[in-house]
C-alpha positions as CSV (number, residue, x, y, z in Angstrom):
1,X,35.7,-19.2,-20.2
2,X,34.9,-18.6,-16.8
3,X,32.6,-15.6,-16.0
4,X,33.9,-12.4,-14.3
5,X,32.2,-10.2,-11.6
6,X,33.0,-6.3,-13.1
7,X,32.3,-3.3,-10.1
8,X,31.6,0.1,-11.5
9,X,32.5,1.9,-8.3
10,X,31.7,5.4,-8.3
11,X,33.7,6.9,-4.9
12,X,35.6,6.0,-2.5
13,X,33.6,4.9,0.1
14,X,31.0,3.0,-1.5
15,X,32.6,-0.2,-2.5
16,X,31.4,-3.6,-2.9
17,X,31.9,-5.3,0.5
18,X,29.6,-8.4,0.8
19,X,29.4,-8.5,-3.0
20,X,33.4,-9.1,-3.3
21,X,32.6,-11.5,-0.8
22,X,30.0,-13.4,-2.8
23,X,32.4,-13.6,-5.5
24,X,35.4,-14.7,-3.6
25,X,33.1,-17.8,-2.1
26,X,32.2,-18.9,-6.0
27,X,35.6,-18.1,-7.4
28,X,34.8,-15.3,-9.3
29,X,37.5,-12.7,-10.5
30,X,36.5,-9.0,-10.0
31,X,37.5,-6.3,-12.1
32,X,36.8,-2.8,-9.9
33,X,36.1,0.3,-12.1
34,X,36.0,3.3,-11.6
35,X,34.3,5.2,-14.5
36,X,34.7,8.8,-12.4
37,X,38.4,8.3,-12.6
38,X,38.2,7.4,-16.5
39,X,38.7,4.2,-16.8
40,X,37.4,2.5,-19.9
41,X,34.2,0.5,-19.9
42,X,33.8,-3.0,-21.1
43,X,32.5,-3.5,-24.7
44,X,28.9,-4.9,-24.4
45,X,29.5,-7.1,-27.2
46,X,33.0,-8.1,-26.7
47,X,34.1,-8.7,-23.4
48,X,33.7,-12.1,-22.0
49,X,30.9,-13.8,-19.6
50,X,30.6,-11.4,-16.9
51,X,28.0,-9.6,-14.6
52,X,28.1,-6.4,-13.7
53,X,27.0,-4.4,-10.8
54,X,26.9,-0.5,-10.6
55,X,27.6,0.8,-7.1
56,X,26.0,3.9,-6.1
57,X,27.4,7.5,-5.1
58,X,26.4,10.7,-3.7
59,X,25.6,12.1,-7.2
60,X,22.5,11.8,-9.3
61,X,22.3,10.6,-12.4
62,X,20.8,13.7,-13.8
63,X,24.4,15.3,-12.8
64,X,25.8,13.9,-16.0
65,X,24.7,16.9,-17.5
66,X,27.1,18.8,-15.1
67,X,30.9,19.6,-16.0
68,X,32.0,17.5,-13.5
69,X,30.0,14.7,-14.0
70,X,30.5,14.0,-17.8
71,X,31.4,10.8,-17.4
72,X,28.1,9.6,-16.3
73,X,26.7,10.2,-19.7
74,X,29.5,8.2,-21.1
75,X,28.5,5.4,-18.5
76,X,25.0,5.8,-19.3
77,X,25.8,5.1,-22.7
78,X,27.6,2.3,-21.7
79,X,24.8,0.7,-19.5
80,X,22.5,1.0,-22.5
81,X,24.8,-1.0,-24.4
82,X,25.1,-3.3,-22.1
83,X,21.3,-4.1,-21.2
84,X,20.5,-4.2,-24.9
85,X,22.5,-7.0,-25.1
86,X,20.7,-8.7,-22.4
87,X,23.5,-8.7,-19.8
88,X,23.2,-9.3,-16.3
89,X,23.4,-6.3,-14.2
90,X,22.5,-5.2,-11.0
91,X,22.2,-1.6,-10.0
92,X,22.5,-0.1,-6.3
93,X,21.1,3.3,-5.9
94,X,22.9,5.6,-8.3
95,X,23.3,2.5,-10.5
96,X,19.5,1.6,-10.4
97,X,18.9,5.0,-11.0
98,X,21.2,4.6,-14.1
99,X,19.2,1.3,-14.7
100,X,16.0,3.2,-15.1
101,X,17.4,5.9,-17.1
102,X,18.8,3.4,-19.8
103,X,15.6,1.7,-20.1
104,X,13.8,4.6,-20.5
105,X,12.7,5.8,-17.7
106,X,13.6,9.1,-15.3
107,X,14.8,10.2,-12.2
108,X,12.9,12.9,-9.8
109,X,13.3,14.3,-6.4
110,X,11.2,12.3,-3.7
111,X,8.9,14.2,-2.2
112,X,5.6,13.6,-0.1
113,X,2.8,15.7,1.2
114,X,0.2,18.1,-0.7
115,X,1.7,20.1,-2.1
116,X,4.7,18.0,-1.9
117,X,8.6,18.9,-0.1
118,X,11.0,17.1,-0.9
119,X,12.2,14.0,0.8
120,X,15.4,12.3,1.8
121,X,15.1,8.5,3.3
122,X,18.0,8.3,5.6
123,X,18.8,5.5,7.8
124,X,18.0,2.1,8.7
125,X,14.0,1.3,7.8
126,X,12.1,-1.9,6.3
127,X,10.8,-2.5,2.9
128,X,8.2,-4.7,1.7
129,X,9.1,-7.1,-1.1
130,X,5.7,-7.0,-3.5
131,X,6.5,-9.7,-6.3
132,X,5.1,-12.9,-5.7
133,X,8.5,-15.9,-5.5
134,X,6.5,-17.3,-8.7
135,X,7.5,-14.5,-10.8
136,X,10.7,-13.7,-9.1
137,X,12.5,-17.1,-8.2
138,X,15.5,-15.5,-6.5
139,X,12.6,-14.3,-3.5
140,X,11.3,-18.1,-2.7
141,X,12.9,-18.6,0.6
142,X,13.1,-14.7,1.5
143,X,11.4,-12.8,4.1
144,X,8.5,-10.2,3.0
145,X,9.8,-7.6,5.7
146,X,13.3,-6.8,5.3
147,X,15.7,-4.1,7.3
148,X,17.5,-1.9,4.5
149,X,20.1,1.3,4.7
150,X,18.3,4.0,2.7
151,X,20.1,6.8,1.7
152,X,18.7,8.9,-1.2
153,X,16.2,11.3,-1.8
154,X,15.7,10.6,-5.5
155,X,13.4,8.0,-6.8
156,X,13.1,6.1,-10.2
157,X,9.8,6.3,-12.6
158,X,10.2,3.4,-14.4
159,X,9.9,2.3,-17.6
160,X,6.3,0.4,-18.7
161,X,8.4,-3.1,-18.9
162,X,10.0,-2.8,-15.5
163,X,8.0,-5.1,-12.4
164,X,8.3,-3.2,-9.2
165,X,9.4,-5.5,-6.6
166,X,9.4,-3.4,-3.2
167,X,8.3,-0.6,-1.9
168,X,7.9,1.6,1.3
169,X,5.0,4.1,2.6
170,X,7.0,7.3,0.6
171,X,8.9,5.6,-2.1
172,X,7.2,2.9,-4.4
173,X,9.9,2.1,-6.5
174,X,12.8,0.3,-4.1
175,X,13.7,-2.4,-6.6
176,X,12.9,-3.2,-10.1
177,X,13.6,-5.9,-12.7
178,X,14.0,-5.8,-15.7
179,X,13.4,-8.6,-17.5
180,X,15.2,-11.5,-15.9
181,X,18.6,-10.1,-16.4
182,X,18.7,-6.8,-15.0
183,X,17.7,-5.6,-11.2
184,X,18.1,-2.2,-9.5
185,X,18.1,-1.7,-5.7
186,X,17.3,1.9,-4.7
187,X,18.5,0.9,-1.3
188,X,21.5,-0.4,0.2
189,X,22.5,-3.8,1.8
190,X,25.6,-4.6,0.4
191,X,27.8,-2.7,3.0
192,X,29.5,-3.9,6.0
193,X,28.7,-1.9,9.4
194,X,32.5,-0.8,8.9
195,X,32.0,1.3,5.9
196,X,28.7,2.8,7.5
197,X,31.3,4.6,9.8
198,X,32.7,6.0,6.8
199,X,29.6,7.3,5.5
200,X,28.1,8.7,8.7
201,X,31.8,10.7,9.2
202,X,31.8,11.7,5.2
203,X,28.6,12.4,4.7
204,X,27.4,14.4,7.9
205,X,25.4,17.2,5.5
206,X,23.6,14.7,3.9
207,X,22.5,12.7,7.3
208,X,21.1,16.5,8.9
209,X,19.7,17.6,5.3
210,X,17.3,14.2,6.0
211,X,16.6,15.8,9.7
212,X,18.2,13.2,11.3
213,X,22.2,13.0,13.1
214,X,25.5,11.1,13.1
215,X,24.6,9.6,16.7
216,X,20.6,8.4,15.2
217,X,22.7,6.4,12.6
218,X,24.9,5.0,15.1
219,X,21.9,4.0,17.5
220,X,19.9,2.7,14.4
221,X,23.4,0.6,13.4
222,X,23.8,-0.9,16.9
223,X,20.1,-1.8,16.6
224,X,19.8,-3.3,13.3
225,X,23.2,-4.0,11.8
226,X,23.5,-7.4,12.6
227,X,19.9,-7.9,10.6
228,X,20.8,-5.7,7.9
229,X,24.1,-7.5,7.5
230,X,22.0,-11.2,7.7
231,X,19.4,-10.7,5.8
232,X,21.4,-8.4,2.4
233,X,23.2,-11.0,2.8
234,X,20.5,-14.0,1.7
235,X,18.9,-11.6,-0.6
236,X,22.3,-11.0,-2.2
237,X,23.2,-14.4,-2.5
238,X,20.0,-15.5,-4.3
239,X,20.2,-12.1,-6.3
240,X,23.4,-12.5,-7.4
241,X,23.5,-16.4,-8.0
242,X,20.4,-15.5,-10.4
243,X,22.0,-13.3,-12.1
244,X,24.9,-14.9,-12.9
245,X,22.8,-17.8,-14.5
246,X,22.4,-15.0,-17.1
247,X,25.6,-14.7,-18.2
């Protein structure tokens, strides 16, 4: 049976861009869900080979414990199902931050400083991978330095199992592995420059709450894109291939 690529897609504009892309060039078949529209989750035990990769969202994942948000408990539930099985995941911002929480860990504001404010990274910046390509494969042929999106002002306090695996100056925790099967990315590479648009236009408050603007994301984009775009792209493909020798 031939594996299949499920998208938990959490809003709108988020969607999986270069990872639909990745599975169209392998063949793949992907199922998109949308968990905040109530569609049913795959049963961890039953469903077929398949990978799946959790999108993120402008929401937290300690929303779920708001009204409008129940059904991120019920995807948390899910995910826990799901990694206790040993299934390969990967999770992009709110999904890593989903990752962490189903392995036991938690998710807290970013902040820096003494005492500390809070933080929001927003915009175009590098991140340095730390793991070593012995322990992580997938990283041989990959730059150290790499351009990312970040847009969060959470951060994950991982479990004792997880391995960090990059960091910036303000937030340690930028991806994590699990095991060998699961991965989460706190930042974001897997979107065209096309959907960036969509953020900057939809997400304006979010962009000034971080003190920066609509036109410093533009500037940054016109700047960077093309890296961004090149280099989630490798990392992607290596990630993802890896991943779906898991399955």
């Amino acid at each position: 049976m031939a594996a299949e690529l499920l998208v938990l897609q959490h809003i709108d504009r988020e969607g999986p861009d270069q990872i639909a892309e990745w599975a169209a060039m392998r063949g793949l078949s992907l199922r998109l869900i949308r968990p905040d529209h109530g569609d049913p989750l795959p049963d961890p035990v039953a469903e077929g080979p398949a990978l799946a990769v959790l999108l993120g969202g402008p929401m937290g994942v300690n929303d779920r414990h708001q009204s409008e948000f129940h059904w991120l408990k019920q995807e948390l539930n899910w995910l826990q199902g799901w990694i206790q099985q040993k299934r390969p995941v990967l999770g992009i911002c709110l999904g890593a931050q989903l990752l962490c929480t189903a392995a036991g860990g938690t998710v807290e504001p970013l902040t820096t400083g003494t005492p500390p404010q809070p933080l929001k990274e927003v915009g175009f910046g590098a991140i340095s991978w730390q793991a070593s390509s012995s322990n992580v494969p997938w990283l041989a042929s990959h730059p150290r330095q790499q351009m990312v999106l970040h847009w969060h002002g959470d951060r994950c306090c991982l479990p004792k199992e997880a391995q960090t695996l990059a960091s910036t100056l303000h937030c340690h925790e930028q991806a994590f592995q699990l095991g060998s099967n699961a991965v989460g990315l706190q930042f974001h590479v897997e979107l065209s420059m096309t959907s960036l648009e969509r953020w900057v236009s939809e997400d304006r408050d979010f962009i000034e709450a971080a003190g920066s603007t609509p036109n410093q994301i533009h500037e940054q984009a016109e700047q960077w894109g093309t890296e961004l775009t090149e280099q989630g792209r490798s990392l992607l493909d290596g990630l993802l291939d890896h991943l779906l020798s898991q399955v």
